[in-house]
N, C-alpha and C positions, 0 to 999 in steps of 0.2 A: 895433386894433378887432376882428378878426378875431378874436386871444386873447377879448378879455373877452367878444363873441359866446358863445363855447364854453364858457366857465366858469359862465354863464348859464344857459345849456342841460343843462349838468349838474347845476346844482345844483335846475333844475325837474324833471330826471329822477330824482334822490335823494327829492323831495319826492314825487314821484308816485308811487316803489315805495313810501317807507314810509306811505301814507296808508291801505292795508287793512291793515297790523299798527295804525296806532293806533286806527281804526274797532274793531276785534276789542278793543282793550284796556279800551275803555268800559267802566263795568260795568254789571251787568244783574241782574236779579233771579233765581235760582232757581240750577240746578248745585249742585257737590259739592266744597269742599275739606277735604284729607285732609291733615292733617297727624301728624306721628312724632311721640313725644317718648319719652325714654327709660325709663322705668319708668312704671307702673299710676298711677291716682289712689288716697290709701287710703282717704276717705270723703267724704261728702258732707254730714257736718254742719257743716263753717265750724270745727271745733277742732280736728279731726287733720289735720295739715294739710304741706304741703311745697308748692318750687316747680312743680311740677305739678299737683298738686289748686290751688291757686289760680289757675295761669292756664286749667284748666277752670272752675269754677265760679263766677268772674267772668263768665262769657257765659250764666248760668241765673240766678244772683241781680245783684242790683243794693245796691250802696251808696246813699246819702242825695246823696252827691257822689264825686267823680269825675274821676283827673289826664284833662285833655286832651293832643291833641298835643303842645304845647309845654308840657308838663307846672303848667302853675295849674290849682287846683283849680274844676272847673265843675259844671253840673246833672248829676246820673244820677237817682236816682228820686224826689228832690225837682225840684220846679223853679223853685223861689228859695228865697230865705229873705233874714231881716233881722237884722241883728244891734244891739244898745240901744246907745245912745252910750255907755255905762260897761263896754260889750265882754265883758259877760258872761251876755250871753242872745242865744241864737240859735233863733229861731223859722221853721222849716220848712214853706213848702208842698209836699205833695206831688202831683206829676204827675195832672194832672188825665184821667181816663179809666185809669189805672194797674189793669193788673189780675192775680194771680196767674195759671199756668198749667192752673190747673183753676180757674177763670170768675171766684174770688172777688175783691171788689175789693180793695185794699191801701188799709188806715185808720192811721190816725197810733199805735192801738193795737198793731196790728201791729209797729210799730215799735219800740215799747214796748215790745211782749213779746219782741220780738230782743235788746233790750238788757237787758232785768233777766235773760236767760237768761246771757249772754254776764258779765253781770257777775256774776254768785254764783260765788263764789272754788271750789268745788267742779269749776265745768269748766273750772276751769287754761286759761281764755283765754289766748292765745299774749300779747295785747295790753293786759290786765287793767292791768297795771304803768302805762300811759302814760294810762289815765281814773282811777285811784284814789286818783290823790294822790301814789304812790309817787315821780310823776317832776316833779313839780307840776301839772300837770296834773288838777283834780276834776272829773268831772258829779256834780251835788249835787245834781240833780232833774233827772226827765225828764218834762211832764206831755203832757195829749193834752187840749186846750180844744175840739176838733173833732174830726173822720173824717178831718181832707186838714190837718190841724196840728199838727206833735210840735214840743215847746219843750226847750230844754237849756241849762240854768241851770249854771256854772259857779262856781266859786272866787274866781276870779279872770280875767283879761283876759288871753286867751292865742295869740299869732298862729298857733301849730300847732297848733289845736286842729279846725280843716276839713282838712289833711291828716294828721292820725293818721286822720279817719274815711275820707278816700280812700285809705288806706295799704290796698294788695292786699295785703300780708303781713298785713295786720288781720283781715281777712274778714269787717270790719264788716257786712255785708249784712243786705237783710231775706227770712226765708223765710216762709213761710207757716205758723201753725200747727199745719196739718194732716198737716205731715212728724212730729210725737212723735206718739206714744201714750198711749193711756191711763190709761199708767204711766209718764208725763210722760218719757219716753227717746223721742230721736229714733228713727225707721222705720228701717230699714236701706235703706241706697240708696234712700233719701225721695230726693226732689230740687224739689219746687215753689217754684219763683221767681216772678221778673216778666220777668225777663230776657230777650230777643233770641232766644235757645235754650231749647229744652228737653233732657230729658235721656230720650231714646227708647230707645238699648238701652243697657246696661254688659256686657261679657262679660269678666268680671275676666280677669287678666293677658293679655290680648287685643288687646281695643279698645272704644272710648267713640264712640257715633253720637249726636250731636245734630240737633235739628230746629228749622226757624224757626217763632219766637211768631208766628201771623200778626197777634195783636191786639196787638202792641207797639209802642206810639209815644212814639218818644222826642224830646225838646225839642230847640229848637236857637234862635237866634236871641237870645241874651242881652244883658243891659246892665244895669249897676249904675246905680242911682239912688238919689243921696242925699238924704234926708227928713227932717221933723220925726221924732225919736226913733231915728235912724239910718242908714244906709246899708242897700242892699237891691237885691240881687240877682234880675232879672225875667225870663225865660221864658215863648214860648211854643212850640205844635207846629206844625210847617210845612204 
C-alpha cells in the first residue's frame, strides 16, 4: 500500500513540474522564428525555381489548393469547388474576403492571368509538361463567369489533376498582377501574394525577413457534399 502510495505521489509530482513547459508551448500570436536553409532563394517569380525558393514562397503566395497535414489535397485560396459528374470541369470558389498584400482583392481573373502566364511555352514552366497534354493531362479552357469563380475544363477525367495544382514543386500559385511591368516582365524581387507572409526585406546572399498578412484569413472547417451535378467541396472561415 505504502509502494503504490509513492508511485502516486511521483507521478503527480512529474505532472506538476511539467505543466509550465507545456503552458509555455501553447502557441500564441506574434514572436520571431528564424529559420537556416542552406543557399539564397534565386527569384521570386514562381519559374526560377529550387527547393528553397519554393518553400519561401509558398508562405507569400497561395495555390487554388493545397496538401494538408496528412497529405489530401484541401482549400488554400479557393474555398471549395465542385467538380461535374463526367469529371472534367472543376469549378472554383474563391476564398471570400481574399486579398492581395497591397489591398487588392483576388478575382477569378487573377487566376487566369497566373495561368495563361505560366502556360505560354516561352517561360519554360517547370510544370508546363503535366497541363499540356504532354503527360495526359489537358486544361482546355480556363474561364472566369465571376470575380470569386475560375472554371477548368479538362480533356478528359483525371484523378491528379488537384494534386499537380497542389504540387509545391509546381508553384502553381496566384500573384498579383502588379509584380510585371509594363513591359509585361515580372519586377525584380516583386513578391505580392495573398499569402500568410509577406516579403519585407531580401538581403540577397544573406537573409529573407518575412512579415505576417494581418488581413489573412484562411478557411477551415470542410466537408464534401455530394449534389445534383456533382460532388463539392464546402468551406468556410472560423
Amino acid at each position: 500500500m505504502g509502494r503504490r502510495l509513492i508511485q502516486v505521489l511521483a507521478a503527480i509530482a512529474v505532472m506538476a513540474c511539467a505543466l509550465p513547459a507545456m503552458a509555455q508551448e501553447q502557441p500564441k500570436t506574434g514572436g520571431t522564428l528564424k529559420v537556416r536553409i542552406n543557399a539564397d532563394i534565386r527569384a521570386t517569380d514562381g519559374l526560377s525555381r529550387d527547393a528553397n525558393t519554393d518553400t519561401v514562397l509558398h508562405h507569400i503566395f497561395e495555390t487554388l489548393v493545397a496538401y494538408r497535414a496528412d497529405l489530401t489535397v484541401g482549400p488554400a485560396l479557393a474555398e471549395s469547388w465542385k467538380v461535374s459528374d463526367d469529371g472534367k470541369t472543376y469549378a472554383f470558389t474563391l476564398r471570400d474576403g481574399a486579398a492581395f498584400h497591397n489591398g487588392g482583392a483576388v478575382t477569378s481573373s487573377d487566376v487566369k492571368w497566373n495561368w495563361d502566364r505560366r502556360m505560354d511555352a516561352a517561360n519554360q514552366w517547370f510544370c508546363l509538361p503535366f497541363f499540356d497534354g504532354n503527360q495526359g493531362l489537358k486544361v482546355e479552357q480556363v474561364a472566369t463567369p465571376d470575380p470569386r469563380t475560375v472554371v477548368f475544363t479538362l480533356n478528359a477525367p483525371n484523378a491528379l489533376f488537384l494534386a499537380q495544382l497542389a504540387s509545391v514543386q509546381c508553384n502553381g500559385w496566384v500573384a498579383s498582377p502588379k509584380n510585371v511591368g509594363a513591359d509585361g516582365k515580372w519586377i525584380a524581387d516583386s513578391a505580392i501574394g495573398s499569402g500568410p507572409f509577406k516579403l519585407k526585406e531580401w538581403v540577397k546572399g544573406q537573409y529573407l525577413e518575412l512579415e505576417r498578412f494581418a488581413d489573412y484569413k484562411p478557411v477551415t472547417l470542410c466537408r464534401l457534399q455530394a449534389g445534383e451535378g456533382g460532388a463539392e467541396w464546402l468551406c468556410r472561415q472560423p
